[in-house]
C-alpha positions in Angstrom: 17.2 -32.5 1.5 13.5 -32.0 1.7 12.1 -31.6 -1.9 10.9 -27.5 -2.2 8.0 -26.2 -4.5 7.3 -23.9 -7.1 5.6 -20.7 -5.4 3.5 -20.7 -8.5 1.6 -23.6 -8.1 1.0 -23.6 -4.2 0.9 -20.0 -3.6 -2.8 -19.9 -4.8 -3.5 -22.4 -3.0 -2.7 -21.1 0.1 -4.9 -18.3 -0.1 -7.8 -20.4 -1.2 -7.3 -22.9 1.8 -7.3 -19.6 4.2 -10.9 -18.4 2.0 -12.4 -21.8 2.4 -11.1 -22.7 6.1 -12.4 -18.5 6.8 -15.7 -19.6 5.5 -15.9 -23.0 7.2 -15.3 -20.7 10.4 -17.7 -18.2 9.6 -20.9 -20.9 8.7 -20.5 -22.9 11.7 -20.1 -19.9 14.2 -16.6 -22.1 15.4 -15.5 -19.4 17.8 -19.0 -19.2 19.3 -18.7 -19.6 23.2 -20.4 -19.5 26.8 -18.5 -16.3 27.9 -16.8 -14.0 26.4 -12.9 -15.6 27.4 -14.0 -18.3 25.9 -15.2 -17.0 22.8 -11.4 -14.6 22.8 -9.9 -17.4 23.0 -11.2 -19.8 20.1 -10.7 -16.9 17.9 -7.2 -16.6 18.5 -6.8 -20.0 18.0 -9.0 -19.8 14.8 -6.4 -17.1 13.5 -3.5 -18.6 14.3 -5.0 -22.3 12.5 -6.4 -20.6 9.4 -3.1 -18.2 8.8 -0.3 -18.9 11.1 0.6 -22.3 10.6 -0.4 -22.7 6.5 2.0 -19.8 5.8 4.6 -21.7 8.5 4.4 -24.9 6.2 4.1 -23.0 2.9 7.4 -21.0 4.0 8.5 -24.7 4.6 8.0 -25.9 1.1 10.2 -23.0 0.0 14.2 -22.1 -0.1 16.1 -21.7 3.3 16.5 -17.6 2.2 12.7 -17.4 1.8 11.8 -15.9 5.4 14.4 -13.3 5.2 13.7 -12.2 1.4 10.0 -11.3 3.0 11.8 -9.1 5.8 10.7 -8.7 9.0 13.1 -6.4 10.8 13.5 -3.5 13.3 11.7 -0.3 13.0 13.9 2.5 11.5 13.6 5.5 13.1 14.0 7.2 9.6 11.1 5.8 8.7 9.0 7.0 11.5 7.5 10.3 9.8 6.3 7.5 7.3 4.9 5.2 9.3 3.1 7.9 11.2 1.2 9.7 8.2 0.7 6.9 6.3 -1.1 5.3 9.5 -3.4 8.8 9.2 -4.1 8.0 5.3 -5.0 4.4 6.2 -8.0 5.6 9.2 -9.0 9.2 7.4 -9.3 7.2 4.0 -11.1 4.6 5.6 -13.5 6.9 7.7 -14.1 8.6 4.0 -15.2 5.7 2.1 -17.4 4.5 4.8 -19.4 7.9 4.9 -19.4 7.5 0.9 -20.9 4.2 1.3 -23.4 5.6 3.7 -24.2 8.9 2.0 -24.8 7.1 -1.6 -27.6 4.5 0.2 -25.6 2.0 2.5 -26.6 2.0 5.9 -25.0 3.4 9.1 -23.7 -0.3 10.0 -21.3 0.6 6.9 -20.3 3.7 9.7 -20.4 2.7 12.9 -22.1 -0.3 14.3 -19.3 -2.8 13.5 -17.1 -0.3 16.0 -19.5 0.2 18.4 -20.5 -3.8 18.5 -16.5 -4.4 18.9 -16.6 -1.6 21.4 -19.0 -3.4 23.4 -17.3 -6.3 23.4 -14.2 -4.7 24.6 -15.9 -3.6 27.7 -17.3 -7.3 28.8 -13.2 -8.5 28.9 -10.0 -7.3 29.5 -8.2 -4.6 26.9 -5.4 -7.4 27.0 -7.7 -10.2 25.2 -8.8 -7.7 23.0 -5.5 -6.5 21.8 -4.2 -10.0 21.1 -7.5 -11.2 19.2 -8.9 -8.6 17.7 -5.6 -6.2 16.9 -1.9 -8.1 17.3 -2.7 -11.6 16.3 -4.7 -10.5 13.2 -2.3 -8.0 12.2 0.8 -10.3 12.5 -1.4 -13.2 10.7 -2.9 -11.2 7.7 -0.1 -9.2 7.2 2.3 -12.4 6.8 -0.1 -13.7 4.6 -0.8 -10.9 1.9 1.8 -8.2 2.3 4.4 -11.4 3.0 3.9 -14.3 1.3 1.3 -13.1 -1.6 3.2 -9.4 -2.4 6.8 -11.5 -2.5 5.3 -14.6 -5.0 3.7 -12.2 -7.3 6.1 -9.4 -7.6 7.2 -10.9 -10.3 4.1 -9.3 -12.4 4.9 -6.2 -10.9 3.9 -4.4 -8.1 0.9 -2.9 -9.6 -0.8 -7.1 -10.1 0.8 -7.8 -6.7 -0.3 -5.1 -4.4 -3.8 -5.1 -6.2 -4.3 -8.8 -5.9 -3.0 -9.0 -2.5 -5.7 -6.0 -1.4 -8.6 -7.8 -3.5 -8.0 -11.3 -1.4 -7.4 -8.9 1.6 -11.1 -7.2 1.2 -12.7 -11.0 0.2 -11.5 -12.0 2.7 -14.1 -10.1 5.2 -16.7 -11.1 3.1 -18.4 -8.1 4.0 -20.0 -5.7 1.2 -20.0 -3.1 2.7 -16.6 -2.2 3.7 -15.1 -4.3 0.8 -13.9 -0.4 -0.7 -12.8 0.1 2.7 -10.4 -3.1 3.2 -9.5 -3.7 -0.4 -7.9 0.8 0.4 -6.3 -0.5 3.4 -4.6 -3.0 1.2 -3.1 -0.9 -1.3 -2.1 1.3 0.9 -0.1 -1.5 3.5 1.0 -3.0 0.3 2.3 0.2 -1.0 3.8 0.6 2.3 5.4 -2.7 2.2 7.0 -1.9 -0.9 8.8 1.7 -0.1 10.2 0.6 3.3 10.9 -3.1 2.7 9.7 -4.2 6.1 6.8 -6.4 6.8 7.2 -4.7 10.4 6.0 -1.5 9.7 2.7 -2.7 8.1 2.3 -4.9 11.1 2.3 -1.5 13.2 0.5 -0.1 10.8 -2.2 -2.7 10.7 -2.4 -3.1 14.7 -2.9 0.6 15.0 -5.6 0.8 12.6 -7.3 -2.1 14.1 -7.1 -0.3 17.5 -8.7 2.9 16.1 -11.3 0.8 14.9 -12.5 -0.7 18.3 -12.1 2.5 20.1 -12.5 5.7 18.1 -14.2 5.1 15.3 -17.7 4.3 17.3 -16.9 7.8 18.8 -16.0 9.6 15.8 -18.9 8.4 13.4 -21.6 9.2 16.7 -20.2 12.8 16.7 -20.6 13.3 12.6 -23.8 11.4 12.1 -25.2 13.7 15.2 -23.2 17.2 14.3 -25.9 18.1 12.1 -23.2 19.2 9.5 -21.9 16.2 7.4 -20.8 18.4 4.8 -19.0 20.8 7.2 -17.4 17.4 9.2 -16.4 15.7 5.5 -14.3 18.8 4.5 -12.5 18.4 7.5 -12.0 14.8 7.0 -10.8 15.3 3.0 -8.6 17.7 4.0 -6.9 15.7 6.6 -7.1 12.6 4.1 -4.9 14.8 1.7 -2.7 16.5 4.1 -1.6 12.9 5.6 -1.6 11.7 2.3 1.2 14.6 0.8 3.2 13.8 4.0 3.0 10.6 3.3 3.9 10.8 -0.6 7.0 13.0 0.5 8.0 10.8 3.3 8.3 7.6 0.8 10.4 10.2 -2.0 12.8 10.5 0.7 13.3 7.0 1.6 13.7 6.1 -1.9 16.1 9.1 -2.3 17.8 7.8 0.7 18.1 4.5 -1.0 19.5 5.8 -4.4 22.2 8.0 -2.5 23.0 4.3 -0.4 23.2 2.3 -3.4 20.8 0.3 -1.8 17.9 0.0 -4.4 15.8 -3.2 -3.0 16.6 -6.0 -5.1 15.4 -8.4 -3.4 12.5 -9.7 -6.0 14.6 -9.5 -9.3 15.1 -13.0 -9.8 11.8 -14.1 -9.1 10.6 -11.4 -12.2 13.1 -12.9 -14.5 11.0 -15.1 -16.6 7.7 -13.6 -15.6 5.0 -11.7 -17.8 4.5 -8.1 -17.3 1.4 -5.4 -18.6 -1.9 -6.5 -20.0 -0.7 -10.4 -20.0 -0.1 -10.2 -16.6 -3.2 -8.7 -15.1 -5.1 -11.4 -17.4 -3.2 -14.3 -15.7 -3.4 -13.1 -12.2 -6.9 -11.9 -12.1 -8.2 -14.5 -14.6 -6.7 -17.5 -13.0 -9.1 -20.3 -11.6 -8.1 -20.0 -7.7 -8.7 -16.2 -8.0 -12.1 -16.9 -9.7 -12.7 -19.2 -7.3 -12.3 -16.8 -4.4 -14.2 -14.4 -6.3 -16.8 -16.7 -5.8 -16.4 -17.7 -3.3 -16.7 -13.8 -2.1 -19.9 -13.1 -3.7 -21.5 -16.3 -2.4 -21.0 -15.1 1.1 -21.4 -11.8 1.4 -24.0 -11.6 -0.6 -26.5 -14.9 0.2 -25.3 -16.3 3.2 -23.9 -13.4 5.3 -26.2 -11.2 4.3 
């Protein structure tokens, strides 16, 4: 039988490969192409090099349970409301932090040019290459990665360390300074997600839809606040949606737990892998002070901040 690993010495490692294989990507301009078919294409391929097949050979290294402790199954339709108003606090949360960036001296590119340069792209090709490389591959691929693999190895620290690790590698990742607030919000709120309905499926949906919005309303959205003449008037509207969605939300996930605690069937799934583990103040040092993170850290800051500037 085929020798398996210790998730804590290789589960770093993984994440640092996708960081420096992201950045190897990013310098040489890899998915750079004559048309734009070409250029869908080689980033598809990019996606499915730097994430798919890493996690398919770290989930090798692993136990023969290991794919099935991270859960992908079926949508629930019980779990629908949830999915549905936690997808509204993902894109109105979003939307707000990007305005806040703006209003406290970003620029609009923190707003809307990233949308309305995808938008463009969109309408040089088909919708279908621009759903598969631009919203289902990356979706599948990043969620496996850090609501998967990274949420599962570190739960043991608790799910405060692991969702908040797994959203700051999510938001380095982009190597973008601007919308690091942005990404590092949609990761705690897919992680959080992840965690109340135990299904890696529903932040797959919930990642694809957001990435949609992105391509195709947000460019619309931002022109129409930026031109109303009334911020103010258009950011009430937006906090109050943010918290409506985000109550809705909140009482959607009391439910499913209640609905667990009346099944007897409290998720369990990560209790062996906390046995042994270090919890509070300990924890947060070793997770966030350990040399990979660092490194991606880094890594980060080097980036976004010299070279992609």
């Amino acid at each position: 039988m085929a020798k398996k690993f210790k998730s804590s010495g290789i589960a770093p490692l993984l994440i640092l490969f996708v960081f420096i294989m992201t950045i190897i990507t990013r310098i040489f301009n890899l998915t750079a192409g004559k048309s734009v078919d070409e250029i869908f294409m080689k980033t598809i391929v990019a996606q499915v090099v730097i994430f798919a097949l890493p996690a398919l050979f770290y989930i090798r290294t692993r136990d023969d349970k290991y794919f099935s402790n991270i859960n992908v199954s079926a949508m629930i339709p019980s779990k629908t409301l949830f999915l549905i108003y936690t997808l509204g606090v993902i894109i109105i949360g979003s939307m707000l932090i990007q305005f806040a960036v703006y209003a406290i001296g970003g620029n609009e590119y923190s707003v809307s040019t990233t949308g309305q340069e995808l938008s463009a792209i969109s309408e040089k090709s088909g919708f279908s290459y621009v759903f598969l490389a631009l919203c289902l591959i990356p979706a599948i691929c990043e969620e496996f990665v850090f609501r998967g693999i990274l949420l599962y190895e570190y739960s043991g620290y608790g799910k405060f360390c692991a969702i908040t690790l797994s959203s700051l590698a999510f938001a380095m990742l982009h190597f973008d300074i601007n919308g690091f607030l942005s990404y590092f919000f949609c990761g705690i709120v897919l992680g959080s997600a992840y965690y109340v309905t135990q299904n890696l499926f529903i932040t797959i949906i919930l990642h694809l839809a957001n990435n949609l919005f992105s391509i195709y309303a947000i460019p619309l959205i931002s022109q129409i606040i930026l031109g109303s003449g009334s911020m103010i008037f258009s950011l009430f509207i937006l906090v109050s949606l943010f918290l409506l969605t985000l109550t809705l939300s909140l009482r959607e996930a009391s439910i499913i737990y209640w609905e667990y605690s009346v099944g007897d069937a409290v998720m369990k799934k990560n209790e062996k892998a906390q046995k042994g583990r270090t919890r509070g103040i300990y924890a947060i040092t070793e997770v966030f002070l350990s040399p990979v993170f660092l490194v991606c850290t880094m890594l980060f800051m080097v980036m976004a901040v010299f070279i992609l500037k």
